[in-house]
C-alpha positions in Angstrom: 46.2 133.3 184.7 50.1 132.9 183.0 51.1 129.5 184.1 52.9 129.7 187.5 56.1 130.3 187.9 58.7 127.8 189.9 60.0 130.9 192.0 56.8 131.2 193.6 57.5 127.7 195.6 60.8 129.6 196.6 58.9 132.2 197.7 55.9 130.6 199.3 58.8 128.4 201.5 60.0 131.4 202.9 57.0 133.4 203.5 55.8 129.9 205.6 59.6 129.6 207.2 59.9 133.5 208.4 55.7 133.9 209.2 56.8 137.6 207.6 56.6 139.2 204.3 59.7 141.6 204.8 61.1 138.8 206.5 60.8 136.5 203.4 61.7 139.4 201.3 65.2 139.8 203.0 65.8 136.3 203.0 65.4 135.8 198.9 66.5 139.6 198.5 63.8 140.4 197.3 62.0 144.1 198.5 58.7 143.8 200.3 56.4 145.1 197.3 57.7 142.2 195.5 57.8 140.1 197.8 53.8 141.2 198.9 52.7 140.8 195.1 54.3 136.9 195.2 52.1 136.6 198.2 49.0 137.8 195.8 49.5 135.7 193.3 50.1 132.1 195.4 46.5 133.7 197.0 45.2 133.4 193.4 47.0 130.4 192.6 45.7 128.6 195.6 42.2 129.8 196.1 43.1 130.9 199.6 44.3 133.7 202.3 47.0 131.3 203.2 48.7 134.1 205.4 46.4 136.0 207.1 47.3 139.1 209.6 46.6 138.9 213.4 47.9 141.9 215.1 51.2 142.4 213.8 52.0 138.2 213.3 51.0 136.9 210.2 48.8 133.4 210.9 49.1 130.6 208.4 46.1 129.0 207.5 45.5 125.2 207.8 45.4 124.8 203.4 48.9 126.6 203.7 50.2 124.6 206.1 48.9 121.1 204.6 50.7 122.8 200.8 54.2 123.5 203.1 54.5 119.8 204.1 53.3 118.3 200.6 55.7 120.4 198.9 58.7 120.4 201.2 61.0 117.4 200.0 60.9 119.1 197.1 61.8 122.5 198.3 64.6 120.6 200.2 65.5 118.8 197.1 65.8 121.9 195.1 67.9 123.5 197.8 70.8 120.6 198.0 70.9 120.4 194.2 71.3 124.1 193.7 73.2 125.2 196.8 76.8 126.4 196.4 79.2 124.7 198.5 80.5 127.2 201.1 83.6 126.6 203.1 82.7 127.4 207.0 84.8 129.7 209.6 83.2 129.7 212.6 85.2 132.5 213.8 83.2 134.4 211.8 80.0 132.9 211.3 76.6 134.5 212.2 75.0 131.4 211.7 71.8 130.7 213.7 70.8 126.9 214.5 68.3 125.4 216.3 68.7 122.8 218.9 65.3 121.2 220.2 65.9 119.1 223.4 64.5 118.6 227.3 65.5 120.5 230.2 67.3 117.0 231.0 69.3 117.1 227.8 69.3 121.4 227.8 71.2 120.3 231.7 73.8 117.8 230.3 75.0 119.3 226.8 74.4 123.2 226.5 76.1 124.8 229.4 79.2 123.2 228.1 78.5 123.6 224.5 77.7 127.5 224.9 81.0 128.4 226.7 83.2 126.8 223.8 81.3 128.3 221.0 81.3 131.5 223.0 85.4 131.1 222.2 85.5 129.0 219.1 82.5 130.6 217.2 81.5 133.7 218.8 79.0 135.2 216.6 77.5 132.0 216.2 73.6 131.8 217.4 73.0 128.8 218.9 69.0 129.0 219.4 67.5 126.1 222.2 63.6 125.4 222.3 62.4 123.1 224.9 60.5 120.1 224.2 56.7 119.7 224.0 54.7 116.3 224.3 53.6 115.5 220.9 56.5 117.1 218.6 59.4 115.3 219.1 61.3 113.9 215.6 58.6 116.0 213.8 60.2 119.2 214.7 63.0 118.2 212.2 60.5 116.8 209.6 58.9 120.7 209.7 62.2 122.8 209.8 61.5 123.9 213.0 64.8 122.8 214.5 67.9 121.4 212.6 68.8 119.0 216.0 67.4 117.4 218.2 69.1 116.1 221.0 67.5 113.3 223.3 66.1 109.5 223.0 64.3 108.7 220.2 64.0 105.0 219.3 62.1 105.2 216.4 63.8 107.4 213.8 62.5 107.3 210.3 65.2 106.5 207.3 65.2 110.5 206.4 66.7 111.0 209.7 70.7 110.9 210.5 71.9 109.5 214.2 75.0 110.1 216.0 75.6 108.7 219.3 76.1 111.3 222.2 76.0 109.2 225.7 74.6 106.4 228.1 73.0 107.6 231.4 72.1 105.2 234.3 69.4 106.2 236.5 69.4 106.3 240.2 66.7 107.2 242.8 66.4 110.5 245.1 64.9 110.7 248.2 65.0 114.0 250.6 67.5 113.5 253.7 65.1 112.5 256.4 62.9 110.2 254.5 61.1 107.1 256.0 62.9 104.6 253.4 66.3 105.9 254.8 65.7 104.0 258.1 64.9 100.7 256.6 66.7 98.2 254.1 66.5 99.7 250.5 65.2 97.0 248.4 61.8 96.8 245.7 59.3 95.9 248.4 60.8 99.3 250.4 60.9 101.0 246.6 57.1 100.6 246.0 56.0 100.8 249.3 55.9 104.4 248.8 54.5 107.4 246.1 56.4 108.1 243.4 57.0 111.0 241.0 56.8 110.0 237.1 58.8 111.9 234.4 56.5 112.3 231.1 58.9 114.6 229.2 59.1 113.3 226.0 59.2 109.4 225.5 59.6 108.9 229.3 62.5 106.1 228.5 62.4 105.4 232.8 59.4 105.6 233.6 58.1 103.1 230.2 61.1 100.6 231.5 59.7 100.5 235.0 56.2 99.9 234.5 57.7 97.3 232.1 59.8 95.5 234.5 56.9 95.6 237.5 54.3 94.4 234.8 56.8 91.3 234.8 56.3 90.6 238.4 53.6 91.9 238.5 53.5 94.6 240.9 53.2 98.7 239.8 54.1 102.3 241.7 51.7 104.3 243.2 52.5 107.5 241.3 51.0 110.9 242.9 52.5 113.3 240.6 53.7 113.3 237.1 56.1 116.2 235.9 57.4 117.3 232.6 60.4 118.8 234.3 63.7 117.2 235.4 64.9 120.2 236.9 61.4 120.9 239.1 61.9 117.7 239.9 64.2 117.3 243.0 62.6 120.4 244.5 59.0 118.5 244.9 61.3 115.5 246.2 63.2 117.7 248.9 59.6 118.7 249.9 57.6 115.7 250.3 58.2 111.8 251.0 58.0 110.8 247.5 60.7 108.7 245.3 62.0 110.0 241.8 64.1 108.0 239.0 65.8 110.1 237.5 69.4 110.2 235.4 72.1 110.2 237.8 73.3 113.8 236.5 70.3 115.2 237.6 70.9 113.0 240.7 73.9 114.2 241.2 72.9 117.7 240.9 70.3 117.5 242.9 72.1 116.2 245.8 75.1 119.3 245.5 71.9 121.7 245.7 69.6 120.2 247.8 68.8 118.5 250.8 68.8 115.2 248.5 69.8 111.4 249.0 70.7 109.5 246.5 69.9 105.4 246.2 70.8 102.5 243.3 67.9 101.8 241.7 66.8 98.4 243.6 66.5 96.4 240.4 67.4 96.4 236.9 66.9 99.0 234.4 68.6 99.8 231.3 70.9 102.9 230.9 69.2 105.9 229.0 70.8 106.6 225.4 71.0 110.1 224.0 71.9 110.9 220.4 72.0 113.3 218.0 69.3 113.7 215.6 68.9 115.7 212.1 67.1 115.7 208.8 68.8 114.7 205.5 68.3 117.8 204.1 71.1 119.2 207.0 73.5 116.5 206.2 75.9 118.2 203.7 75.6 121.7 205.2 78.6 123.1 206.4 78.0 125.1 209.4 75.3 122.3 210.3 78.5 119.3 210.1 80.7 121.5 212.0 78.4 122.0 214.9 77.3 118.0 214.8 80.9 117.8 215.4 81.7 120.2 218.0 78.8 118.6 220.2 80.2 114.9 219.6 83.5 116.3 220.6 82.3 117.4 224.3 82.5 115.2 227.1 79.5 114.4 228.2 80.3 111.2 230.7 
């Protein structure tokens, strides 16, 4: 076989980004027969189906996927050193981005984001994917999504931050609970069953069971959800607590038959920032929207 040529990494990028060979092809302008024969010869190259048809979605297989990662830094490299610097106009921008955060997060930021870039950038596609356990900061390291939005201690050095806000929590309680008719203190707090949040890195939940380890004394927890939102219906239902952040405290209590209570002890405020790849840094459209989301007011 000739020796391989470099395009084909362009080409096998964007047949593993799009999961589509006309896709792909639109995206380098290339037409499908050409883009179809590249596909050939990274199969000869490689050894191996690595896209493989299922129905009408193309499947990659697990040697293609383990090639993608090895070889994306340098995809990404190749991609900031050869880009041409573009001035952005959001006015007219058809630019899609995606923003990977938790209903929590989805709750705080993108009903106010939407309706400005509905009037400051209205063909601008702003895509939101919801959070899975497991995928966190490893949604940008894959391309998957260009932000993330939410609390993520542990960022690695390839990944920017930017501040967005500080939550407290507070508890909810349906009107009519038992705990209403006694004083509200820790001993009335955990003498009865509790509802954990596990979406994501559970910031409350981990500082709880932190602070009771130090007493020591723990919750009795009889249900653990992944959703803030589902969340203060179960509560109005049953005689169980919740912790949550005091905008979906707040919420809750405008919509449902919902108290609100302080937290009876101590617990650090919940920090949400902004997170993206290095790769994002210096593009346009990507700095503008960073921007536009730091700019909202979020308190």
């Amino acid at each position: 076989m000739a020796k391989p040529d470099l395009n084909l990494l362009v080409q096998f990028d964007a047949l593993m980004q799009t999961k589509s060979v006309s896709k792909a092809a639109d995206r380098l302008g290339l037409t499908q027969p050409s883009m179809s024969a590249a596909l050939a010869r990274l199969r000869t190259l490689f050894h191996d189906p690595l896209l493989s048809r299922e129905g009408s979605v193309w499947i990659p297989t697990q040697k293609a996927i383990e090639l993608h990662l090895d070889m994306k830094p340098l995809l990404d490299k190749w991609s900031a050193h050869t880009a041409v610097e573009e001035e952005f106009h959001p006015l007219y921008s058809h630019r899609t981005l995606v923003l990977y955060a938790t209903d929590y997060v989805q709750f705080k930021l993108v009903p106010e984001l939407v309706a400005g870039l509905t009037k400051d950038a209205p063909h601008f596609h702003l895509k939101v994917v919801p959070a899975k356990p497991l995928h966190g900061l490893t949604m940008l390291d894959t391309n998957h999504a260009e932000l993330i939005a939410g609390y993520f201690p542990a960022a690695t050095p390839e990944l920017r931050t930017r501040f967005l806000f500080n939550e407290p929590a507070k508890c909810i309680v349906r009107i009519g609970h038992p705990c209403l008719q006694q004083k509200w203190t820790l001993d009335e707090y955990l003498k009865h069953g509790h509802i954990d949040l596990s979406a994501h890195t559970g910031f409350f939940s981990r500082e709880i069971a932190s602070l009771l380890t130090d007493q020591p004394r723990k919750r009795t927890v009889v249900a653990t959800l992944s959703s803030y939102m589902v969340c203060p219906h179960v509560v109005e239902q049953s005689n169980l607590i919740a912790t949550v952040p005091s905008s979906v405290a707040a919420e809750a209590k405008r919509t449902r038959k919902i108290q609100i209570l302080d937290v009876p002890f101590n617990i650090p405020t919940l920090s949400i920032s902004l997170y993206w790849h290095e790769r994002h840094q210096t593009d346009p459209a990507h700095a503008w929207l960073r921007q536009y989301i730091s700019n909202l007011d979020l308190t």
